[in-house]
C-alpha positions as CSV (number, residue, x, y, z in Angstrom):
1,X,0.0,0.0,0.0
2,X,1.0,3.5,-1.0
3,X,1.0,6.2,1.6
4,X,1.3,9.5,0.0
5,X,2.5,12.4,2.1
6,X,0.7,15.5,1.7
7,X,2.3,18.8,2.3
8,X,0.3,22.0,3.8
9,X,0.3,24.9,0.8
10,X,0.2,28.7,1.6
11,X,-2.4,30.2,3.7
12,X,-4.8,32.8,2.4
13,X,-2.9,35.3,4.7
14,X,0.4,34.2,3.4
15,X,-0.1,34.7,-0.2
16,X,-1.9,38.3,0.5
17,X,1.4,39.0,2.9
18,X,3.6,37.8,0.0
19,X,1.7,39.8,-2.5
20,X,1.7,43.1,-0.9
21,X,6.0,42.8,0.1
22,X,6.0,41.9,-4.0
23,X,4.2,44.6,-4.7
24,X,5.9,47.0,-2.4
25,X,8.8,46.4,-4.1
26,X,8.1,46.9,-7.4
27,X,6.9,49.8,-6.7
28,X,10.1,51.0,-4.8
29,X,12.0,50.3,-8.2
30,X,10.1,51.8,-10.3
31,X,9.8,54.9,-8.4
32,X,14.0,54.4,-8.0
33,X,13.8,54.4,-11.9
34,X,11.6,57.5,-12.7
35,X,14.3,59.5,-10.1
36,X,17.0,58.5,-12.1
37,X,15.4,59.1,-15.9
38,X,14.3,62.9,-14.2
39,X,17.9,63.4,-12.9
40,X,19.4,62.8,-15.9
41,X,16.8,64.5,-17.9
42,X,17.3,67.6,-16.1
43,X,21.5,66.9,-15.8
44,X,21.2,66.6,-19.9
45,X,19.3,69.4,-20.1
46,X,21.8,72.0,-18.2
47,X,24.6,70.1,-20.1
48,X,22.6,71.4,-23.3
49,X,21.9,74.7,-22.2
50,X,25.3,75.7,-21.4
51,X,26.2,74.5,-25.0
52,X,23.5,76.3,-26.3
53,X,25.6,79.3,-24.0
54,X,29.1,78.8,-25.1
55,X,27.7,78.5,-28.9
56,X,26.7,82.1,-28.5
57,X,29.0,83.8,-26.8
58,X,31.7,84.2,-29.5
59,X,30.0,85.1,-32.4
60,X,27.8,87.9,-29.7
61,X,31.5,89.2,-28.7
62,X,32.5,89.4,-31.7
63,X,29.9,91.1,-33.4
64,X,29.3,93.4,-31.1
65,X,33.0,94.3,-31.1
66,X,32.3,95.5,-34.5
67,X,29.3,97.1,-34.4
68,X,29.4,100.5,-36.8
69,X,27.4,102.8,-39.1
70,X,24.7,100.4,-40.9
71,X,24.3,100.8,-45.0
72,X,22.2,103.8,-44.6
73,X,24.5,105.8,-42.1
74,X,22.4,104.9,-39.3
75,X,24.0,104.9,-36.1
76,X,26.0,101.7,-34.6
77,X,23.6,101.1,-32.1
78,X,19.6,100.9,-33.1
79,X,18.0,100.0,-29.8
80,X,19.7,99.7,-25.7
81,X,16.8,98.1,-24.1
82,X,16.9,95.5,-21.2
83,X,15.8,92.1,-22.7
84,X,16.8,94.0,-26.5
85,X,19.4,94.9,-28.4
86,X,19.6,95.7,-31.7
87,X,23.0,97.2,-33.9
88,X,24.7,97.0,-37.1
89,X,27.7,94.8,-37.5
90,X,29.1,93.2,-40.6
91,X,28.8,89.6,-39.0
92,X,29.7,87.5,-42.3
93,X,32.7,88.9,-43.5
94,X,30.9,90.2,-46.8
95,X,30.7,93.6,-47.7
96,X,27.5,94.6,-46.1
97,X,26.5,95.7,-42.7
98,X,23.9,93.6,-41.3
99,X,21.1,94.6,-38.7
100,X,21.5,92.2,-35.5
101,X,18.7,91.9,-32.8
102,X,19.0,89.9,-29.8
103,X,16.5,89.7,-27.5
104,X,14.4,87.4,-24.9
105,X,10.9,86.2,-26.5
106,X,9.8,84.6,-23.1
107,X,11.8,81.8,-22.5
108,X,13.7,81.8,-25.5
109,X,16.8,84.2,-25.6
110,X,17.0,85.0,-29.6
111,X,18.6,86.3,-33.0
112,X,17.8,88.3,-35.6
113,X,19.2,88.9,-38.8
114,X,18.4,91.5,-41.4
115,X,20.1,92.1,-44.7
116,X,20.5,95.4,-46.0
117,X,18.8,95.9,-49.7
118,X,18.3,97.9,-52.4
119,X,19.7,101.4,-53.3
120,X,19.3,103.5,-51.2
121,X,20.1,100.7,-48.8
122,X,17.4,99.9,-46.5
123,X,16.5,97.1,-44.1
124,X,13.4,95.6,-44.5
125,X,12.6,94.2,-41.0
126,X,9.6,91.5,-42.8
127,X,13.0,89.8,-44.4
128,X,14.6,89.6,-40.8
129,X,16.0,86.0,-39.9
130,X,15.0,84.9,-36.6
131,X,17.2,82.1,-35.5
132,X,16.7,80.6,-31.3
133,X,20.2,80.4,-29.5
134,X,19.4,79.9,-25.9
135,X,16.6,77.8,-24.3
136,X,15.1,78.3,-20.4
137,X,15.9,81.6,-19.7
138,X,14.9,83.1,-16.8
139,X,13.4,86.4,-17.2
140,X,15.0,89.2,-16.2
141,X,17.4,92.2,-17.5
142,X,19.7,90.8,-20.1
143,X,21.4,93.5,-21.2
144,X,23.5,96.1,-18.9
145,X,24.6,99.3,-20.5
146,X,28.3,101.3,-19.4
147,X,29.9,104.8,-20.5
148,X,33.3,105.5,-21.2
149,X,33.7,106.0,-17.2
150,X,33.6,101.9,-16.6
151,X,37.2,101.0,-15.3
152,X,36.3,97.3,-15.0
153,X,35.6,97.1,-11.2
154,X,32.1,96.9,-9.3
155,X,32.0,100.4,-8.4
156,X,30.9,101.1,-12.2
157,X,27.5,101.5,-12.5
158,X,25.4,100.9,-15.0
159,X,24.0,103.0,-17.5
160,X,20.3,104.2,-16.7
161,X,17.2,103.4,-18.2
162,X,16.1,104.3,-20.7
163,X,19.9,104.5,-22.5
164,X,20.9,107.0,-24.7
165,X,22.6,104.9,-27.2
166,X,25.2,107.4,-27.9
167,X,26.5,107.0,-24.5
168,X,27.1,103.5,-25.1
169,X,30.8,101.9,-25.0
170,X,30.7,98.4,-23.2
171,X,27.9,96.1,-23.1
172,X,27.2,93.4,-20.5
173,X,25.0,90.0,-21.1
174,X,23.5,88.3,-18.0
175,X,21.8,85.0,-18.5
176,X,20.1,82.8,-16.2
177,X,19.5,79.2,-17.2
178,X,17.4,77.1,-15.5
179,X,15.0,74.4,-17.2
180,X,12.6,73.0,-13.7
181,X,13.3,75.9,-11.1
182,X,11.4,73.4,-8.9
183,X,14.2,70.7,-9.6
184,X,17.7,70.3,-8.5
185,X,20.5,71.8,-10.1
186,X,20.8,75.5,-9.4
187,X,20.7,78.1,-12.1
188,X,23.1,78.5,-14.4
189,X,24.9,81.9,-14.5
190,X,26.4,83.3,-17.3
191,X,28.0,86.8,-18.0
192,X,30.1,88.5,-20.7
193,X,31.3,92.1,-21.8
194,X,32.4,93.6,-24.5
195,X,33.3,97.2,-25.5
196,X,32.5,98.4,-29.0
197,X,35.5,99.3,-31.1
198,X,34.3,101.9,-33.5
199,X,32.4,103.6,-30.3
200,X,36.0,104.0,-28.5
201,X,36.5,107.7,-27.4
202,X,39.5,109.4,-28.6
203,X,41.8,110.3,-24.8
């Protein structure tokens, strides 16, 4: 005769216990997950923004470095505004003198490009080539305005507004960056100055 041994299976409670722990810890991963695709989403996107930075800063320097008379004799500098600014500067080493805007359109810190035309010359601002250089910017003044009295230290003050463009020798850029102000990293702080070379006084 065959005796079969029989073996006591989970209770009830057990398997609801079991499920639960399971369940627990699934969700703990995925949780653990989503952290780490948001951290890097947000790492990637100050990596990109301060690319987006650097990409900017050397053709702004230098064509505001050469900012002069546009085609029509109009003076160097067109508009000195806080989140604007707008001057002439031969930017592609042709022989024209090109109308430049940069300026903040909400988030977006962009460029415009118009091409002088015609004869007389004339800028026809329906033609102007909007291009977007730097992503989550965070409002605020952009553009800071010195005299010939700047000597380079923090005791020079600013230029007040509204600007009289004339006035007008060095030019300061002050971008904040950040894409979830709500999220870890910080801001990202970026400055630059240049001083216009045609606008030099003669001492």
């Amino acid at each position: 005769m065959i005796k079969l041994k029989l073996t006591k299976g989970f209770t009830l409670p057990e398997i609801l216990i079991t499920v639960a722990i399971l369940t627990l810890v699934i969700g703990a991963i995925g949780a653990f997950q989503a952290n780490i695709f948001s951290i890097n989403r947000v790492i990637q996107a100050g990596i990109n923004s301060q690319y987006e930075v650097k990409k900017i800063l050397r053709p702004f320097t230098n064509e505001v470095r050469g900012a002069t008379s546009s085609g029509n004799g109009s003076y160097a500098l067109a508009e000195v505004g806080t989140t604007t600014f707008i001057f002439y500067s031969n930017i592609d080493a042709d022989s024209k003198i090109e109308r430049v805007r940069y300026f903040l359109d909400g988030q977006i810190f962009k460029k415009g490009v118009t091409k002088s035309s015609g004869e007389p010359v004339s800028y026809n601002q329906d033609n102007e080539q909007i291009v977007q250089v730097v992503h989550d910017v965070v409002a605020g003044n952009i553009f800071e305005y010195y005299d010939s009295n700047y000597d380079g230290t923090a005791s020079s003050s600013a230029l007040s507004f509204p600007v009289n463009p004339s006035e007008v020798r060095l030019v300061k850029i002050n971008i904040q960056i950040d894409s979830d102000p709500n999220k870890e990293p910080s801001p990202i702080f970026v400055e630059t100055q240049v001083s216009i070379r045609n606008l030099k006084d003669n001492r």
